[in-house]
C-alpha positions in Angstrom: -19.3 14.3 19.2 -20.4 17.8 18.6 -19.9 19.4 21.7 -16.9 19.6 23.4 -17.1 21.1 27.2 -13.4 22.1 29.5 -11.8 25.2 31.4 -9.3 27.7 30.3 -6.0 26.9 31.8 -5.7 24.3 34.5 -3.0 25.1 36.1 -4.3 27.5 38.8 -2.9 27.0 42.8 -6.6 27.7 44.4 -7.5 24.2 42.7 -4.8 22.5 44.8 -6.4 20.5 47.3 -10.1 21.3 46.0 -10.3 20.1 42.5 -7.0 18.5 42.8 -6.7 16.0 45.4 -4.4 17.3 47.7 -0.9 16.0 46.7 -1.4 15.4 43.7 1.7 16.0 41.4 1.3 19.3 39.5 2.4 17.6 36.7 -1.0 15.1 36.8 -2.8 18.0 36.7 -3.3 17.9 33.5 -4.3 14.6 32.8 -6.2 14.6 36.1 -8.3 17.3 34.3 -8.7 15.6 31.3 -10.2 12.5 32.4 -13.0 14.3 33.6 -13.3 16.9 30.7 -13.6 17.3 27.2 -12.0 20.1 26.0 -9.3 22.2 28.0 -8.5 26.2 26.4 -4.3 26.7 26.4 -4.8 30.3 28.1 -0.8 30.1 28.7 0.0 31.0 25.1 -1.8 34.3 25.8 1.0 35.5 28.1 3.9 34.5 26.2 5.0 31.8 23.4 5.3 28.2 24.5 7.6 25.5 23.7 7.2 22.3 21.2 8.2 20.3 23.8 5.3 21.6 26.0 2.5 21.2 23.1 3.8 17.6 22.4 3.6 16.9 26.4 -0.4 18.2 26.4 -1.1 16.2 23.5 0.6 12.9 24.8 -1.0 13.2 28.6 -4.5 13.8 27.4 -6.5 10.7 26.5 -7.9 10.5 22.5 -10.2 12.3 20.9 -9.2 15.1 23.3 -9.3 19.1 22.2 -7.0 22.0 22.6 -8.2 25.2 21.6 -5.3 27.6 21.9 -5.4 31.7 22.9 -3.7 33.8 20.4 -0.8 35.7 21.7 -1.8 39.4 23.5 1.5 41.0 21.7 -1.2 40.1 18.5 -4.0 41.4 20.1 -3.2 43.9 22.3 0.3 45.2 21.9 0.0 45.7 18.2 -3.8 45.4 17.9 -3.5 43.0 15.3 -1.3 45.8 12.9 1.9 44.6 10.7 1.8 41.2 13.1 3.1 39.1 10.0 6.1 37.9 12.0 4.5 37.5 15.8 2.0 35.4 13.9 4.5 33.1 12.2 6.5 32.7 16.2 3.0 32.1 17.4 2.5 29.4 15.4 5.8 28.2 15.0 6.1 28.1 19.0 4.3 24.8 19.0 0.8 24.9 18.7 1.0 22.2 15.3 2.4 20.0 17.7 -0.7 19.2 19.5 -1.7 17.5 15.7 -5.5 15.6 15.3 -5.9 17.3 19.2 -5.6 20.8 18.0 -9.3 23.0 17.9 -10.3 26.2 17.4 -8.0 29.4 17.9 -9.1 31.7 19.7 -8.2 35.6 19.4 -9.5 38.0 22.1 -9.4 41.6 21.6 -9.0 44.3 24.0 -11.7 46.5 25.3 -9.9 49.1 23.5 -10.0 48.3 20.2 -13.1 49.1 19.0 -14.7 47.8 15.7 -12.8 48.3 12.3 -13.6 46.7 9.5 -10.5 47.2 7.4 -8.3 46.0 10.6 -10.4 42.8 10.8 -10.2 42.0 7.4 -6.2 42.7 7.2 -5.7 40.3 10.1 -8.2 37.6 9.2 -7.1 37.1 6.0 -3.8 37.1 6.4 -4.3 33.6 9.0 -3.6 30.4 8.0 -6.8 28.3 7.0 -5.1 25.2 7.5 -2.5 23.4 9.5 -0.6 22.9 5.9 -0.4 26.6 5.6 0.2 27.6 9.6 3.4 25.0 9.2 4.7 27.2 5.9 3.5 30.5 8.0 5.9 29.0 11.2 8.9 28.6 8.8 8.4 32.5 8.7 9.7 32.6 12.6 12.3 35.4 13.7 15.8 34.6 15.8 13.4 34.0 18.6 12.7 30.9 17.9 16.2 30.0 16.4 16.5 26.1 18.0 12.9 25.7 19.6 10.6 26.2 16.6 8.4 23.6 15.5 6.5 23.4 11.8 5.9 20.0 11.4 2.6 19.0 10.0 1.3 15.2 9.5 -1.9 15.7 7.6 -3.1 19.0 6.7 -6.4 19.7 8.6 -9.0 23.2 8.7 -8.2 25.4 11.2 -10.8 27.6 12.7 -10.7 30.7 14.3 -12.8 32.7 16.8 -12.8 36.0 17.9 -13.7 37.4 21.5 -15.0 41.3 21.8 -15.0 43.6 24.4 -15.6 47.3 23.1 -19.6 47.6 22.5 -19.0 49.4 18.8 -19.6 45.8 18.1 -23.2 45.4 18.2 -23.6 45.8 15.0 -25.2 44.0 11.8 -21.8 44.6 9.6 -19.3 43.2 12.6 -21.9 39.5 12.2 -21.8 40.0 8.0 -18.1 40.5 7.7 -17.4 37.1 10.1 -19.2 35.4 8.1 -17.6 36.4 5.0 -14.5 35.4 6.1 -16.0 32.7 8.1 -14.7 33.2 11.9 -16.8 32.4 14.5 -18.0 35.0 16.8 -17.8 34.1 20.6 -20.5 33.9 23.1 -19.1 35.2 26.2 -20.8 35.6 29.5 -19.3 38.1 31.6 -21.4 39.4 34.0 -22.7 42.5 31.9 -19.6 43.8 31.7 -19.0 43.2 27.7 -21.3 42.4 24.9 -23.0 39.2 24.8 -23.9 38.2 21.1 -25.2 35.2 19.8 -25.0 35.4 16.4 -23.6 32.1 14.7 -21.0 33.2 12.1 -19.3 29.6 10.8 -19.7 26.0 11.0 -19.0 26.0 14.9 -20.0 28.2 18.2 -17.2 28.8 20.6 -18.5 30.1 24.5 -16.5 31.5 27.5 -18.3 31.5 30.4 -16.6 34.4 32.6 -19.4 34.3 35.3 -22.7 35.3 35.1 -23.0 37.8 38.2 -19.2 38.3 39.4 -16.5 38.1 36.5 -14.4 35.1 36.8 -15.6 34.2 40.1 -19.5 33.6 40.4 -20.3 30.3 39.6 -23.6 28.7 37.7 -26.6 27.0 39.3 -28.6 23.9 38.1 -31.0 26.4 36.1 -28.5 29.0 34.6 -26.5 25.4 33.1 -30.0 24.5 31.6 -30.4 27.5 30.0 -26.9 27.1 28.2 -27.6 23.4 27.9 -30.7 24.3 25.9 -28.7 26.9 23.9 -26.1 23.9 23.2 -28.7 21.5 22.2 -30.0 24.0 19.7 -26.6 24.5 18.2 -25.7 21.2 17.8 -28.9 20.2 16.3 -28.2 22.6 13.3 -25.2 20.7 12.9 -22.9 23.3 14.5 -19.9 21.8 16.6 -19.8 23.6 19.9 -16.7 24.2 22.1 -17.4 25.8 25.9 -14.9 26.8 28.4 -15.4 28.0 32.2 -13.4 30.4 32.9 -14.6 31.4 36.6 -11.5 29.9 37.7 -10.8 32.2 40.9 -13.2 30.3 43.6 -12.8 26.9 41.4 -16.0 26.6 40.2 -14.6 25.9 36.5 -14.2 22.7 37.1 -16.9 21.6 39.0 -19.6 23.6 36.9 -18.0 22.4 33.5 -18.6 19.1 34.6 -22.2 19.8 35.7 -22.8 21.4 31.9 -21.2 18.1 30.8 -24.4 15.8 32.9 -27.0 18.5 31.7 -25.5 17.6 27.8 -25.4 13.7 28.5 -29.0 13.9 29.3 -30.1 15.3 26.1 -28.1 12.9 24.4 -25.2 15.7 23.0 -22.7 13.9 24.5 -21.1 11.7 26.6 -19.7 12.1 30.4 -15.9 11.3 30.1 -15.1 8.1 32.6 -12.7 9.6 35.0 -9.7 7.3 35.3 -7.4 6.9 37.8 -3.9 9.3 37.9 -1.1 7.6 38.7 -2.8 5.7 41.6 -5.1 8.8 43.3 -9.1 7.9 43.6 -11.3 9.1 41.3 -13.3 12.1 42.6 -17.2 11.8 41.4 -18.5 15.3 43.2 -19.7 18.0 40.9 -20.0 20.5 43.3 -17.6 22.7 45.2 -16.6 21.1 48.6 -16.8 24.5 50.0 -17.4 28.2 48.6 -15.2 30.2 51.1 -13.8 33.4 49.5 -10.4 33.8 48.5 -7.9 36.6 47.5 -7.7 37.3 44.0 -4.3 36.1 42.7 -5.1 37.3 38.9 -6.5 40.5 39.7 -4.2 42.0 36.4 -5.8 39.9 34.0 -6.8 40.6 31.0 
């Protein structure tokens, strides 16, 4: 497989009853979702650091061949803006994430709108991340008191890590922000978010990482038959350069995610990327086979502090 197609987070209330079938367990949500996905983005580790015992849970209720990506932490990104983070990097990793194992993809570090592009600041922070799980379990021994009791640095085979970076501050339109990823060989994500932030394309390692925010209204606005052709197309063009490709909805708040990552997932089975996952049943609750929203009525914005 080269493409890999899921939502960031999964664990949203809205869903309940929609998505979810209603009274379904919230602890089947998970594997609920990934029987009909690919690829699910941790978003949770953004707020604050996990457990071990929640990574090893993920990895066990999702079926194989299954991918994680995982959100760096915002304490990183946009507390410290990625200055003199040597030890919220080591809890970060040692919180967990090596626990997910073969299941573990890209990482994925967003920055703030305010940060705008500096070179030396890139280069600090990129070089200083583990390239592999081997070194990210050394790095995690690094942990603080904070993790006294709860860390986790275990490694079974030592596997590339890859890491992506999300920005927001337009400084980075520019030829040497694409050069210096490539040099130190992140990739750069697409993101879609309804004009709001800059949408570059530029490929910048051996994979393409894309958040779709929403194409008119930011995490709401969902995506037709033709805009999912367009980024089907784009997929198919990736791929065929040998490029993996992860994509995550994250138009979460009127649950289209899940309906139009699925749709994206059709569109790719028909040009041969990949294949639709066989939904199977959850603990006894009928497979659902619609792709579209059952209904489309507006709802208050729970996450209207999100970053």
């Amino acid at each position: 497989m080269n493409a890999w197609v899921g939502i960031s987070g999964w664990m949203y209330p809205p869903w309940r009853g929609d998505f979810y079938p209603a009274g379904l367990p919230h602890r089947l949500e998970l594997a609920y979702a990934a029987s009909r996905l690919t690829s699910i983005e941790v978003n949770g580790s953004f707020y604050s650091l996990q457990r071990p015992t929640s990574y090893h849970r993920w990895a066990a209720e999702t079926p194989p061949g299954f991918v994680f990506s995982v959100k760096g932490g915002r304490f990183i990104t946009h507390m410290k803006k990625l200055r003199d983070v040597d030890t919220p990097v080591a809890n970060f990793f040692g919180s967990g994430v090596l626990a997910l194992q073969d299941k573990l993809g890209p990482l994925l570090w967003q920055l703030p709108p305010s940060l705008p592009f500096d070179a030396d600041r890139l280069v600090e922070f990129f070089t200083a991340l583990p390239a592999s799980t081997g070194e990210a379990g050394y790095l995690a021994r690094r942990h603080d008191e904070r993790l006294a009791g709860r860390a986790w640095t275990g490694v079974l085979a030592d596997r590339p890590l890859r890491h992506a970076v999300e920005v927001r501050h337009d400084s980075y339109r520019t030829p040497a922000f694409v050069e210096l990823l490539r040099q130190l060989g992140v990739g750069l994500v697409v993101a879609d978010t309804a004009g709001r932030w800059p949408q570059l394309f530029d490929v910048t390692a051996d994979f393409v990482y894309v958040r779709l925010h929403g194409a008119q209204e930011l995490y709401a606005s969902g995506y037709d038959a033709d805009e999912l052709a367009v980024w089907a197309d784009r997929i198919a063009g990736w791929t065929s350069r040998g490029l993996d490709v992860f994509v995550y909805f994250d138009n979460d708040i009127k649950v289209r995610a899940p309906y139009d990552a699925q749709a994206l997932q059709v569109q790719l089975a028909a040009r041969g990327i990949m294949r639709v996952p066989r939904p199977e049943p959850v603990a006894g609750w009928t497979v659902r086979t619609r792709t579209t929203p059952a209904r489309t009525v507006a709802r208050p914005d729970p996450w209207a502090s999100r970053s």
